[in-house]
C-alpha positions as CSV (number, residue, x, y, z in Angstrom):
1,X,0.0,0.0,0.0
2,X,1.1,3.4,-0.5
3,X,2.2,5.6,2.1
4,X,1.0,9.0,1.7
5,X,2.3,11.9,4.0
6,X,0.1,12.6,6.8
7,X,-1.9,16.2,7.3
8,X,-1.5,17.8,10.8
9,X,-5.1,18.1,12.3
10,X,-6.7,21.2,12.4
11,X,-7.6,23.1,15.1
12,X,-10.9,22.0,15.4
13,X,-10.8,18.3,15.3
14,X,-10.4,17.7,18.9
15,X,-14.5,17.2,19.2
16,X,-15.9,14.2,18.8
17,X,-17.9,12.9,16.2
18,X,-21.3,13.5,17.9
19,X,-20.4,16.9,18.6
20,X,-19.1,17.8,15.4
21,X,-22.3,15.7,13.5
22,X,-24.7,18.6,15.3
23,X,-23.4,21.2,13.5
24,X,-22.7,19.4,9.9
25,X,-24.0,20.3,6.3
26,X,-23.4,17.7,4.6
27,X,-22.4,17.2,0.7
28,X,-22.2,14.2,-1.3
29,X,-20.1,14.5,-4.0
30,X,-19.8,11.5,-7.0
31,X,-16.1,12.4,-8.1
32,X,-16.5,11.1,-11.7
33,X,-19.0,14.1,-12.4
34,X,-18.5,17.0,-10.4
35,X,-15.0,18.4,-11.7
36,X,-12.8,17.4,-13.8
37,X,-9.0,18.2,-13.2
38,X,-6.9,16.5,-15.8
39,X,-9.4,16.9,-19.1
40,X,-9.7,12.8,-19.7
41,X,-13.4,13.8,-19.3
42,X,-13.8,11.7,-15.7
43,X,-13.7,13.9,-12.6
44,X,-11.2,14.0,-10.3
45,X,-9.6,14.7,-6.9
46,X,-7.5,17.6,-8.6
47,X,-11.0,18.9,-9.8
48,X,-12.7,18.6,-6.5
49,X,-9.9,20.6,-4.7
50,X,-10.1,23.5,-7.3
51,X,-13.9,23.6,-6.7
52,X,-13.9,24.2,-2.4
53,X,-14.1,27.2,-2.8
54,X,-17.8,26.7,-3.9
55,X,-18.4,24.6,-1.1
56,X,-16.7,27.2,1.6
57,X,-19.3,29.8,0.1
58,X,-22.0,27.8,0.2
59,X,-21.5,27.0,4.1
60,X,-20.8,22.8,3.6
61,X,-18.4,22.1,6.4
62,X,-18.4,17.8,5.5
63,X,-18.0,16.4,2.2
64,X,-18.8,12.2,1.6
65,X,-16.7,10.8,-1.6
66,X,-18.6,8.4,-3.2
67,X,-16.7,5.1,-3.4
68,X,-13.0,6.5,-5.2
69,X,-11.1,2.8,-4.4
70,X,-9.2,0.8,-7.3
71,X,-12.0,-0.8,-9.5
72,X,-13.5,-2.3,-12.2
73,X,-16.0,-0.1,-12.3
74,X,-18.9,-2.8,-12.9
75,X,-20.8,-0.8,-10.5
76,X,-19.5,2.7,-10.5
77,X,-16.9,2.3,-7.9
78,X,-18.4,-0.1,-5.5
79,X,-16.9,-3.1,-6.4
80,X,-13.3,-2.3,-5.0
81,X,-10.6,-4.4,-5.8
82,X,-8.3,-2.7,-3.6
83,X,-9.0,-0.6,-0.5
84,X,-5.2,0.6,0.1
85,X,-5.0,2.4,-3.1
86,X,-7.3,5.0,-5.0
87,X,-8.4,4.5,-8.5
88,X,-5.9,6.4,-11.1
89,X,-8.6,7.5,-12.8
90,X,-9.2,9.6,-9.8
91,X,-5.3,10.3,-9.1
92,X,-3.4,8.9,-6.8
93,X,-3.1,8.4,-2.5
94,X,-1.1,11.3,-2.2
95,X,-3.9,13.6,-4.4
96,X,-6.8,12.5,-2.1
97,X,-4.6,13.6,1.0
98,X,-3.9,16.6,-0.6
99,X,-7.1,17.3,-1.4
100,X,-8.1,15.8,2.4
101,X,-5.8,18.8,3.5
102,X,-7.1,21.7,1.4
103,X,-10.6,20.7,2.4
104,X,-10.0,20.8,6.0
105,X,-7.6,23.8,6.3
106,X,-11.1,25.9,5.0
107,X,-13.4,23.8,7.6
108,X,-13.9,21.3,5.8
109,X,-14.1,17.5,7.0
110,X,-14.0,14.6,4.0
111,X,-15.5,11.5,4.4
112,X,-15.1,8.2,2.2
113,X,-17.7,5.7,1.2
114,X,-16.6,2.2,2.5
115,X,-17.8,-0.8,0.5
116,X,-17.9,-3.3,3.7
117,X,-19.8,-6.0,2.8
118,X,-18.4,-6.6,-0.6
119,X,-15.9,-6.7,-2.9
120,X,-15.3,-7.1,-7.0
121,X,-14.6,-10.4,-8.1
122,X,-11.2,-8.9,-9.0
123,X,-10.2,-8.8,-5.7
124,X,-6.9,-10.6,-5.0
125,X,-8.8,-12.3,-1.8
126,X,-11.6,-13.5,-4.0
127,X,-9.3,-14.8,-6.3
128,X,-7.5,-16.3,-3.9
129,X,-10.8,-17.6,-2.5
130,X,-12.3,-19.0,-5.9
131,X,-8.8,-21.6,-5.8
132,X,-8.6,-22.4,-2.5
133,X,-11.8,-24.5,-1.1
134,X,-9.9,-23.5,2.0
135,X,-10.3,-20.0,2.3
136,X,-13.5,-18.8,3.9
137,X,-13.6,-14.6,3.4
138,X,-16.6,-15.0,1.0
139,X,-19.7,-17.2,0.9
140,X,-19.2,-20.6,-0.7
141,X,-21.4,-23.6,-1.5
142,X,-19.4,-26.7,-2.8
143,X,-21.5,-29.5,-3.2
144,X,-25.3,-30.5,-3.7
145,X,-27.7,-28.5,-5.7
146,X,-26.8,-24.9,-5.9
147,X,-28.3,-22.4,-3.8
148,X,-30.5,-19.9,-5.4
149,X,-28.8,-16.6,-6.0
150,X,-25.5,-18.1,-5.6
151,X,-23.1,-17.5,-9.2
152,X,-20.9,-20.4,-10.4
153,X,-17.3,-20.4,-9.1
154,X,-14.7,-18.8,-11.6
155,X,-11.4,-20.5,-10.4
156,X,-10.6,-24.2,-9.7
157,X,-12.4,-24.2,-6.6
158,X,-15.9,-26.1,-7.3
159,X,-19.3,-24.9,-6.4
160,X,-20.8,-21.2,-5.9
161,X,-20.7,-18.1,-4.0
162,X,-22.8,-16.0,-2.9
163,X,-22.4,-12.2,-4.6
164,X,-24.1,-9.2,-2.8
165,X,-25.8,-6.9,-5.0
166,X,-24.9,-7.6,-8.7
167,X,-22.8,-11.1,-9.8
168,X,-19.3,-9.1,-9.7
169,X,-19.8,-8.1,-6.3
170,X,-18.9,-11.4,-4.3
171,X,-20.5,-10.8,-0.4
172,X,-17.4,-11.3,2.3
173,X,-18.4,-13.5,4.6
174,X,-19.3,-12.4,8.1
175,X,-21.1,-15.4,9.0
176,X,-24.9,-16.2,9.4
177,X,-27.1,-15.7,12.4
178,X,-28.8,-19.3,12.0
179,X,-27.0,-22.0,10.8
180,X,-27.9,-25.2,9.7
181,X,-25.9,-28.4,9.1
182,X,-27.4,-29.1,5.9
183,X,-26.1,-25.8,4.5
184,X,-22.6,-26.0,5.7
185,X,-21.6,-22.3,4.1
186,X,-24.0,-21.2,6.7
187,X,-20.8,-20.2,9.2
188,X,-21.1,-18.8,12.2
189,X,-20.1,-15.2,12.9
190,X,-17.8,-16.5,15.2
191,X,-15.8,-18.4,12.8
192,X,-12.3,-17.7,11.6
193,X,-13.5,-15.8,8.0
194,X,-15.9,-13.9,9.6
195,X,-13.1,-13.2,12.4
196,X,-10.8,-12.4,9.3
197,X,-13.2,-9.7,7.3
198,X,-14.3,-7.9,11.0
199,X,-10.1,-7.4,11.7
200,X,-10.2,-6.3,7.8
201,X,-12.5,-3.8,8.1
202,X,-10.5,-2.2,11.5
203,X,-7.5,-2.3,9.5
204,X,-8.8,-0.3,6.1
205,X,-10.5,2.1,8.6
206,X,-7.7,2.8,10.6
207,X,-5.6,3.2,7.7
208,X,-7.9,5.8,6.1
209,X,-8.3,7.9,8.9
210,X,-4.6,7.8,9.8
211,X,-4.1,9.6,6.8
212,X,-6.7,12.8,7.7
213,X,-10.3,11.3,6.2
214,X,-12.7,11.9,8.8
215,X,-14.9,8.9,8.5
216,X,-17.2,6.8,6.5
217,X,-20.6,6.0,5.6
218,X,-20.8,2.4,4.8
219,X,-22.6,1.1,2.3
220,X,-25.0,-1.2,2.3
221,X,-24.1,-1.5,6.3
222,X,-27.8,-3.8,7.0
223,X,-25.8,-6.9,4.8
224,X,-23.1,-8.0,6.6
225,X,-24.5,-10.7,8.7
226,X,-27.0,-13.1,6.9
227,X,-30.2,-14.6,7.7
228,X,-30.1,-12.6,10.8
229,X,-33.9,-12.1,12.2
230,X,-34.0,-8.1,13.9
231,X,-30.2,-7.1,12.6
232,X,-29.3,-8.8,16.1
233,X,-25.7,-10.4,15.2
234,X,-25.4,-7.3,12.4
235,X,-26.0,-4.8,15.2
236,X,-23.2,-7.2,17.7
237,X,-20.9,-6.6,14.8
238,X,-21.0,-2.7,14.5
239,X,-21.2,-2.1,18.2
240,X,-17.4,-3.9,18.2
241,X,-16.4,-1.6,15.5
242,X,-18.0,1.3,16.9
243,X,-15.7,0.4,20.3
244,X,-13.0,-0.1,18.9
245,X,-13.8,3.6,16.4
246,X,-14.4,5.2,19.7
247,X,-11.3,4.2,21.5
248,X,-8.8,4.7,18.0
249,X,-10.1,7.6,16.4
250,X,-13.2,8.9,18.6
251,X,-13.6,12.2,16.3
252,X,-14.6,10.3,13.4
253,X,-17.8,9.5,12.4
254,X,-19.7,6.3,10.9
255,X,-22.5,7.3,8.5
256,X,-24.5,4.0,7.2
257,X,-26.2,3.3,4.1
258,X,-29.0,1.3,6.3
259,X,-32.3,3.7,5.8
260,X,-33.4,2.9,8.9
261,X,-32.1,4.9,11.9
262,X,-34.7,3.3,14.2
263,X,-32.1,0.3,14.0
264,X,-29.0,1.7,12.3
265,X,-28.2,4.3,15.2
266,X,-28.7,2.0,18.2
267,X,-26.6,-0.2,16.1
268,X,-23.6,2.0,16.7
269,X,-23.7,4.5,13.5
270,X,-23.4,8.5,14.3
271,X,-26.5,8.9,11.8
272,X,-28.5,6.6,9.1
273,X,-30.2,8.3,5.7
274,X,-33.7,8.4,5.1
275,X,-33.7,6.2,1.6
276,X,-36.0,5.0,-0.9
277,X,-35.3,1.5,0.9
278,X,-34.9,0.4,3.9
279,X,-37.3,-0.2,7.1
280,X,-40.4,-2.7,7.1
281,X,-41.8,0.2,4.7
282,X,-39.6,0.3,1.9
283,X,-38.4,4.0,2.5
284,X,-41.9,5.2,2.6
285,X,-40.9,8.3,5.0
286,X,-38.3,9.7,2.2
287,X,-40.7,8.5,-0.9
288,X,-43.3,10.7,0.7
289,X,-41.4,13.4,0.3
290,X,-39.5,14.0,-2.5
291,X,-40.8,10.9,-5.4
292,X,-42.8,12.1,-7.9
293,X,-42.8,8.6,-9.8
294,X,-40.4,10.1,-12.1
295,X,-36.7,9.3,-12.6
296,X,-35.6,6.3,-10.6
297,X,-39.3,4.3,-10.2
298,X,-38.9,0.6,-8.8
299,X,-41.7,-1.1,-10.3
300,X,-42.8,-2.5,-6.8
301,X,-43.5,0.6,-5.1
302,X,-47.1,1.7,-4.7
303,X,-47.6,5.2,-6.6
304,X,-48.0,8.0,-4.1
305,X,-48.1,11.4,-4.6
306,X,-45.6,13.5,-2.3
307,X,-46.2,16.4,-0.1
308,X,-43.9,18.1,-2.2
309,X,-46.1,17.8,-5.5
310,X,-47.7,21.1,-7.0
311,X,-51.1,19.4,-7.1
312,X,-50.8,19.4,-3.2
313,X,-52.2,15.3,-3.1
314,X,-49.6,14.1,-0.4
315,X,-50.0,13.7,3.2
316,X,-47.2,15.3,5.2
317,X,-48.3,12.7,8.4
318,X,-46.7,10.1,6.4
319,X,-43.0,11.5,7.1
320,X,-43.8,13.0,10.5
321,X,-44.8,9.4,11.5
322,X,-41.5,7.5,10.1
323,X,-39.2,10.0,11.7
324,X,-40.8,10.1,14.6
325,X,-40.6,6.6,15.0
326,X,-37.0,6.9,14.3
327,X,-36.5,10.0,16.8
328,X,-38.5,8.1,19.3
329,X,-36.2,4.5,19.2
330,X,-32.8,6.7,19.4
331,X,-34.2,8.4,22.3
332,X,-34.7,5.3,24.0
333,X,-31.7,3.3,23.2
334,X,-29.8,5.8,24.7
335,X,-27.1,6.6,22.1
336,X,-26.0,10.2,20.4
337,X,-27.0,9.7,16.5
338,X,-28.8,11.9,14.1
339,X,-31.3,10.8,11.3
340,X,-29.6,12.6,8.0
341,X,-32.1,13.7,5.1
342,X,-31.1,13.8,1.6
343,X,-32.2,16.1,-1.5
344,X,-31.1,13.0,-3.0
345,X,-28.2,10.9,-4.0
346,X,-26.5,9.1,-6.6
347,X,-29.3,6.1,-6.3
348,X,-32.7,8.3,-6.7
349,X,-33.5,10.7,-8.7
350,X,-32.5,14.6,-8.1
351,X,-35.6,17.1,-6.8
352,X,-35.5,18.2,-10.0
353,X,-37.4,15.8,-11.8
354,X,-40.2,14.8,-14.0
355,X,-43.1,17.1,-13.3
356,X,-41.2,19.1,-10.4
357,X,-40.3,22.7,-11.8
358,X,-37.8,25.0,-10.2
359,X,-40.1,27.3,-8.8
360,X,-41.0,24.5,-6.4
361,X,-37.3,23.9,-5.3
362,X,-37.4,26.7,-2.6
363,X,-40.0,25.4,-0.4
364,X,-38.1,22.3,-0.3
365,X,-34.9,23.5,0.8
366,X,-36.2,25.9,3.3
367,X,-38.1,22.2,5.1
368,X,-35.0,19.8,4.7
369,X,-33.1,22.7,6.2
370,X,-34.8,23.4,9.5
371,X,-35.9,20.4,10.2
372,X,-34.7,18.7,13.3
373,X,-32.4,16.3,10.5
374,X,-28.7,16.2,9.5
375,X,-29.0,17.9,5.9
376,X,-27.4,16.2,3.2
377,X,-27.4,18.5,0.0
378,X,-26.8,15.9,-3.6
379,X,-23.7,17.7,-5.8
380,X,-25.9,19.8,-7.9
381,X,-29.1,20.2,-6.0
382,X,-28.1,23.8,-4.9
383,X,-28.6,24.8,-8.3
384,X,-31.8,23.0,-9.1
385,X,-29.8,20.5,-11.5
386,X,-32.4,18.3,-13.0
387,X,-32.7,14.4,-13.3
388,X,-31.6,13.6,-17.5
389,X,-33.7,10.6,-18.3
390,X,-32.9,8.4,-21.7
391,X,-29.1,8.0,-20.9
392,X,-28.0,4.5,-21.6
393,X,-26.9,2.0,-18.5
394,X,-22.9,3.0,-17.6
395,X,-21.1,1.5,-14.8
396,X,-24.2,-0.7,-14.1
397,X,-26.4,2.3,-13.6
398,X,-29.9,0.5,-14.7
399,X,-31.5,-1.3,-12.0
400,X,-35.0,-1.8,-13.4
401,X,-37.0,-0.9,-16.3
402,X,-38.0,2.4,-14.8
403,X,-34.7,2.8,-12.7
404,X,-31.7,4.1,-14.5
405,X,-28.9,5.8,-11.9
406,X,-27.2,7.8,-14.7
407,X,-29.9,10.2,-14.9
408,X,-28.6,11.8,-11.5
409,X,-25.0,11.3,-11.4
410,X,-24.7,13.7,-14.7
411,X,-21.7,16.3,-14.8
412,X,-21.7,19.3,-12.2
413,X,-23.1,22.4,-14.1
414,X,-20.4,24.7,-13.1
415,X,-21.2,27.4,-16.1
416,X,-22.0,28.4,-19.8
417,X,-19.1,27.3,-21.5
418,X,-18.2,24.2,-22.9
419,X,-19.1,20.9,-20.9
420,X,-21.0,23.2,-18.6
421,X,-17.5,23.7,-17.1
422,X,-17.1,20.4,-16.0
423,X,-14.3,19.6,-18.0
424,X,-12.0,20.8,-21.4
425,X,-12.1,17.0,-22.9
426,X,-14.3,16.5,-26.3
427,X,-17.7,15.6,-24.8
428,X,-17.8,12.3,-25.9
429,X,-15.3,11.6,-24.0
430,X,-17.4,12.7,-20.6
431,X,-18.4,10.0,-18.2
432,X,-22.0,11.2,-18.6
433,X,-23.2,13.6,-20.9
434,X,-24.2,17.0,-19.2
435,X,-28.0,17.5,-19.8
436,X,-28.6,19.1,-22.6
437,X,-31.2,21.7,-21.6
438,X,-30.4,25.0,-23.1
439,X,-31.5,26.6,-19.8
440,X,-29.6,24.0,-17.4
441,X,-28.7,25.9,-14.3
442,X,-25.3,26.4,-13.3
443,X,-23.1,27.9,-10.5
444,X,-22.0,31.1,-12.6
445,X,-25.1,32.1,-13.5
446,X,-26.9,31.8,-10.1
447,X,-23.8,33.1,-8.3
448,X,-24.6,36.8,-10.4
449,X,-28.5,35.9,-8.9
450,X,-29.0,37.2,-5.6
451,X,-32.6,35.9,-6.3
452,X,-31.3,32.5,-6.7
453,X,-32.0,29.0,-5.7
454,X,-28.1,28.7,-5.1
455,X,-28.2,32.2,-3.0
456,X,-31.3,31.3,-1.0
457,X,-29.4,27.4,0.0
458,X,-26.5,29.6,0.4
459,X,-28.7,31.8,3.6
460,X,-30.6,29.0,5.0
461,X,-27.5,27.4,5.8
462,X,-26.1,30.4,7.0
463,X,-29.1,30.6,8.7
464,X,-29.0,26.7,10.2
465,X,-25.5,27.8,11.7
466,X,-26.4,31.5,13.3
467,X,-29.9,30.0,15.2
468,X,-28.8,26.5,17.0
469,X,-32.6,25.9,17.7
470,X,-32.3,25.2,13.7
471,X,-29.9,22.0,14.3
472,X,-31.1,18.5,15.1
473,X,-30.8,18.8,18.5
474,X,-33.8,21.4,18.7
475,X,-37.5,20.6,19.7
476,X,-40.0,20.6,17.1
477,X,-43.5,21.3,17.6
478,X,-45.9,20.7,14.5
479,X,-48.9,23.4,14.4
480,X,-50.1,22.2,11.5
481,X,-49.6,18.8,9.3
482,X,-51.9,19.7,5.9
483,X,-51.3,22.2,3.2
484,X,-49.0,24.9,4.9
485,X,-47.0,22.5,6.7
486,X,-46.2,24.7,10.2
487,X,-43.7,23.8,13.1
488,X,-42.4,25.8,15.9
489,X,-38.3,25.1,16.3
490,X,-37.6,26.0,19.6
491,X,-40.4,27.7,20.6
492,X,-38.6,30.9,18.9
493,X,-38.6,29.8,15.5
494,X,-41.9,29.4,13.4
495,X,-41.3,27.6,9.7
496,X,-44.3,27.8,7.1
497,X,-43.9,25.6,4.2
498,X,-46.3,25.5,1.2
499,X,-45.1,22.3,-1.7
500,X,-48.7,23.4,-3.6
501,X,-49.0,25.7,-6.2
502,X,-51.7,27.1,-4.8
503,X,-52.7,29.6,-1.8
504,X,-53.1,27.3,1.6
505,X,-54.4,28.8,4.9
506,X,-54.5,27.5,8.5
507,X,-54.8,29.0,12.0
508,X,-52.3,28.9,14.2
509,X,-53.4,28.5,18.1
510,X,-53.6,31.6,20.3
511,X,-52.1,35.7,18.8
512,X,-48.5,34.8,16.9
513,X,-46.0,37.6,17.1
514,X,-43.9,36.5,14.6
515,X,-41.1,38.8,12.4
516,X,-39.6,36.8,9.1
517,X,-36.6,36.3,9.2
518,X,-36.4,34.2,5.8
519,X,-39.5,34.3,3.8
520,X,-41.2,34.4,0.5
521,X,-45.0,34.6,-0.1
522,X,-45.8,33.9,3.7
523,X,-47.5,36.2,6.0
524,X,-48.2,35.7,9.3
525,X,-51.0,37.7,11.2
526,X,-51.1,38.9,14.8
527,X,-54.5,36.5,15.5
528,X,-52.6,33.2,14.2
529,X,-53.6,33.4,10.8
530,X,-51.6,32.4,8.0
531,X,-51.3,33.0,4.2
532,X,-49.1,31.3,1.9
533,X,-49.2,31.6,-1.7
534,X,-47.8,28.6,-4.0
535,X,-44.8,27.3,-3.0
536,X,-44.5,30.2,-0.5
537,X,-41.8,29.5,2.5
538,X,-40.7,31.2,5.2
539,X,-38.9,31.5,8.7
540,X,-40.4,33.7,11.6
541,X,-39.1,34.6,14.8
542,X,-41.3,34.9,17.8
543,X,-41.3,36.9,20.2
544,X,-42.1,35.9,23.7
């Protein structure tokens, strides 16, 4: 493995993850599209260090790297083949820690995606594996009828294994919480390749954030252990990591890909994203939100209209209920951990999409901001970049008829020149193409705007910072769960948030003294009334 030269700590970096989570604005960036340093048309980390600059103006203070590991690229990065060394394609070890330096020298803390119950099948341990019948890392079945779901063996070693997600992405064996003697690949956790993979993933971690990274959110955290009724031995696991995490490096923080942080959090993460999977509901909380059966649509999911639709058919009560289930079971297990929400990510499709214009953008921001959440804003969704449909599958982006990735994880719209100012290479040679709207949004354009989507994200986070009632760790009260959504932050802070393109009314109890402090199309009378026009928003102080 390479040794790169390690940063000196900032300042700043003596708190510990929990404390340093309350204040976080988070950022996912997917480094193949959002800037591209060299011109080979794939973004890089030389691009993504130009580009902080943007991200110190905007107010992000942590930044999560999708998966930048050596690959294949079957599946856009996570099928590693190596986690000691980044893909070239991205640079090299000693870029990232560069780019790990520059980021936190202007308050910024980085964050990489670890691929932990997985690898590629190009792996040198699952080569290894598929010729040794020895070796017990992954899942393997060697005689009798072949399980379903298992793939045939590629080496010399008879039988099957057992991939993950897609064929190329063998699982690593953690063991099983029921075995059964008649299914002898059914190993215990306790056994020595489970044992193996656990001291693994302690050993890529520390090695990560020896070097300056600041943690991880695991993805696909919920798959380690299999056949494990209520996550029990899956939770065992990540408490023993989160120990150890907590004793080695107790300012970094674990961020899971479980979408459910009803289960996730007690489990030992720092926070859990509301997903369009995950928990017995199949990420109902998030879908009732943001999906407007446009872009990324799994065929199984019942159509719903969300509360943030123009036609004003959702039902708000629908997310208040899943996260305050989720609120409710961190409470109780004791443990510091936040529930994150997304605009989106590389997996679903952006706010921007399908029917969902951009006048309908600010309401949005100006709920996932002051809500009682860790905000995670999507590379591009500050600018109101819109989900490209039609793109063919790349990197394994289509996962159903109706569910093609590549349509958000098109190139950062930086401004009007060519590429969008994502990078100088001839566009066919981009990873994606940019989206070829001749009024596509971009950075330049809405930095000029003090009207702008990218301005207003720009004061609400500004905004989130100044007023710690804001945060996650604030009360919430809700005053009204219909067309306007109203909450009290606080008890200082009134939010009014209207998703419908048309006027909604409601009465708030008892005279409201309320002053805006952000707000457009909302007004507030002294008798409790309120007004807001179509995708009106706004944030109110009250006075005692």
């Amino acid at each position: 493995m390479t040794q790169a030269p390690r940063p000196e700590p900032a300042a700043d970096d003596d708190r510990p993850a929990t404390a340093w989570l309350a204040d976080a604005v988070l950022y996912q960036i997917y480094p193949q599209s959002f800037a591209d340093g060299n011109g080979d048309g794939i973004g890089d980390f030389a691009g993504i260090e130009a580009r902080l600059d943007h991200l110190v103006w905007l107010g992000v203070n942590t930044v999560w790297l999708n998966p930048c590991f050596a690959s294949p690229f079957r599946d856009a990065g996570y099928d590693v083949s190596d986690y000691y060394t980044v893909a070239p394609r991205y640079g090299t070890d000693e870029d990232l820690v560069r780019l790990v330096d520059s980021a936190r020298r202007r308050g910024i803390r980085v964050l990489l995606d670890l691929v932990a119950g997985h690898t590629s099948d190009r792996h040198p341990w699952f080569l290894r594996s598929a010729d040794d019948p020895g070796d017990q890392r992954y899942i393997w079945a060697g005689t009798g009828t072949r399980p379903h779901g298992f793939e045939p063996s590629p080496g010399t070693r008879p039988g099957w294994y057992r991939p993950n997600f897609f064929p190329s992405q063998p699982a690593l064996n953690f063991g099983y919480a029921r075995t059964d003697p008649t299914e002898p690949w059914r190993q215990p956790v306790d056994a020595e390749g489970p044992r193996a993979n656990r001291r693994a993933l302690r050993a890529i971690m520390d090695h990560w954030l020896g070097l300056g990274l600041s943690g991880f959110r695991v993805d696909m955290a919920a798959s380690l252990v299999k056949d494990d009724p209520g996550h029990t031995e899956t939770t065992r696991l990540w408490r023993e990591l989160r120990a150890w995490l907590d004793t080695a490096h107790p300012r970094a923080a674990l961020l899971s890909e479980w979408g459910d942080p009803a289960v996730s959090v007690p489990a030992g993460f720092h926070a859990d994203f509301l997903l369009q999977f995950g928990s017995d509901d199949d990420g109902l909380a998030l879908r009732s939100l943001w999906n407007n059966n446009s872009g990324t649509v799994n065929e199984q999911w019942s159509p719903l209209e969300p509360y943030f639709g123009a036609e004003g058919a959702g039902d708000a009560r629908t997310f208040l209920a899943g996260w305050r289930a989720a609120a409710d079971a961190i409470a109780a297990s004791g443990r510091t951990g936040y529930i994150s929400l997304p605009t989106a990510n590389h997996d679903f499709t952006r706010l921007a999409s399908g029917p969902r214009t951009a006048e309908q953008l600010p309401a949005a921001f100006a709920f996932q901001l002051t809500w009682p959440t860790l905000p995670a804003v999507y590379y591009g969704d500050e600018i109101g970049m819109r989900y490209v449909p039609g793109l063919p599958d790349h990197e394994g982006s289509v996962l159903g008829p109706r569910y093609n990735r590549a349509g958000s994880r098109t190139p950062m719209q930086w401004d009007d020149g060519p590429n969008a100012g994502f990078s100088t290479a001839p566009p066919a040679d981009l990873y994606l193409p940019v989206d070829p709207s001749p009024d596509r949004p971009t950075v330049a354009a809405q930095r000029r705007d003090p009207d702008s989507l990218l301005h207003l994200v720009r004061r609400l986070i500004a905004l989130r910072k100044a007023i710690p009632e804001l945060g996650p760790g604030g009360t919430v009260r809700v005053l009204h769960d219909g067309y306007p959504l109203a909450y009290v932050r606080g008890e200082r802070y009134l939010v009014v948030v209207n998703p419908r393109r048309t006027e909604a009314e409601t009465t708030l109890p008892g005279a409201t003294d309320a002053h805006p402090v952000e707000s457009s199309g909302v007004h507030v009378a002294p008798d409790g009334r309120v007004r807001a026009a179509g995708h009106g928003w706004g944030v109110f102080a009250l006075e005692a």
